[in-house]
N, C-alpha and C positions, 0 to 999 in steps of 0.2 A: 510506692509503685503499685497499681493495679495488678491483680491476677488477672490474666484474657483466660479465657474460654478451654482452652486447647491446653491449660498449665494446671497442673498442681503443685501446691507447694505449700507443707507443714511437716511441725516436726511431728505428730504423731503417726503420717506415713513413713516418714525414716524409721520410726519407732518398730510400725508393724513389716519394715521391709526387713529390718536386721530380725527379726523375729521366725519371719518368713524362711529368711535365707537359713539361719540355724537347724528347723525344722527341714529342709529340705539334704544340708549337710548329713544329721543325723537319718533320715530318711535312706539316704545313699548310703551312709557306713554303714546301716544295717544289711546291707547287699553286696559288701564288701568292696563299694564304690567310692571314689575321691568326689567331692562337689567344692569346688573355689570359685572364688571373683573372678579369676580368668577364665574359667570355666565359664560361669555365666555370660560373662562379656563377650564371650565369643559366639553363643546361642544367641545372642540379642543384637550380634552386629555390632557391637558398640566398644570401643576402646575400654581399656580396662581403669583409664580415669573418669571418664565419666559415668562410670558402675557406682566408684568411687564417691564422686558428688550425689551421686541418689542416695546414695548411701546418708551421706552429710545433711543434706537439706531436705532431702524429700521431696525435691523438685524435677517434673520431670513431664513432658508430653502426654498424654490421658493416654494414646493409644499405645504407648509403649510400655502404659503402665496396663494398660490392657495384654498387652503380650507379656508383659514381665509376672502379673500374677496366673498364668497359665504355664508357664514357664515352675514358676515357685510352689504352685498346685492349690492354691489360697483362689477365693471368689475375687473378681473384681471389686465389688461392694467392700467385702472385709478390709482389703487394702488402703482402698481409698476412705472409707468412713469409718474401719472399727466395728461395725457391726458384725455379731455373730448369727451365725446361722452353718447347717450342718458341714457343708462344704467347707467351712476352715478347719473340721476336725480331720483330723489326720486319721485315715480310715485307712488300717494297712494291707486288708486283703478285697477283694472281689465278695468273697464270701459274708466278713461284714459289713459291708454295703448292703448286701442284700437284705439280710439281718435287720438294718438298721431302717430300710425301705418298707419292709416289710411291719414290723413296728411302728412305723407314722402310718402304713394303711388302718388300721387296728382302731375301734372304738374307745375313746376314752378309759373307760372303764376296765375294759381288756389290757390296755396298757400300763395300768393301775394297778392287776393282780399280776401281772408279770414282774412289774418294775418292783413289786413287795414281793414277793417270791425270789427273787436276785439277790435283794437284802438280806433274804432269811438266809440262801448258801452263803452269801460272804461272810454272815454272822457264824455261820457255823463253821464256818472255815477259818476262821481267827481263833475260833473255839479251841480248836482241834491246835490249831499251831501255839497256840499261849500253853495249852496243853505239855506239847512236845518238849518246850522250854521251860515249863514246870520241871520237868524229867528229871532235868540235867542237874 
């Protein structure tokens, strides 16, 4: 059977939808929030079995696959192809967005002595902890 135009359907969008949806769960528990299938199913209009089959097949209209990864907070792109790019990273405040915008403005090079500078505290901060546990 042909895929048309208007259809997706593989399993490694099932793959990144269960993925999706997890990241979205845990996203809400950390605000103290419930995230379910029925939950989602009700945001999306759509009955809680055919949440269901997206789920299964990975099949599912583009443009609702268009609403469903804006819904799940994931790029279009990622969803559908797998491709990474900053938008699937799970950026938890406003602040590091900015951060993190602010850093792709930046010269190669500039992002070079930052990004080795980062290693050095996290080096030193393992330091200090292996340290601690020395202790004991």
């Amino acid at each position: 059977m042909e895929e048309t135009s208007k259809e997706v359907s593989n399993r490694g969008l099932a793959i990144r939808l269960k993925y999706a949806f997890e990241r979205k769960v845990e996203r809400e528990a950390e605000h103290g929030r419930k995230y379910t299938k029925s939950l989602l199913a009700l945001k999306m209009n759509e009955s809680r079995q055919v949440i269901q089959q997206w789920f299964r097949s990975g099949s599912m209209d583009k443009f609702k696959a268009l609403r469903l990864s804006g819904e799940l907070g994931v790029t279009i792109d990622w969803l559908l192809t797998g491709r990474y790019d900053i938008d699937t990273i799970t950026i938890t405040t406003p602040r590091v967005k900015a951060l993190v915008t602010l850093f792709q403005q930046l010269e190669p090079e500039d992002q070079e002595h930052i990004y080795q500078e980062m290693l050095e505290l996290e080096r030193r901060k393992r330091e200090k902890i292996d340290a601690l546990f020395n202790l004991k």
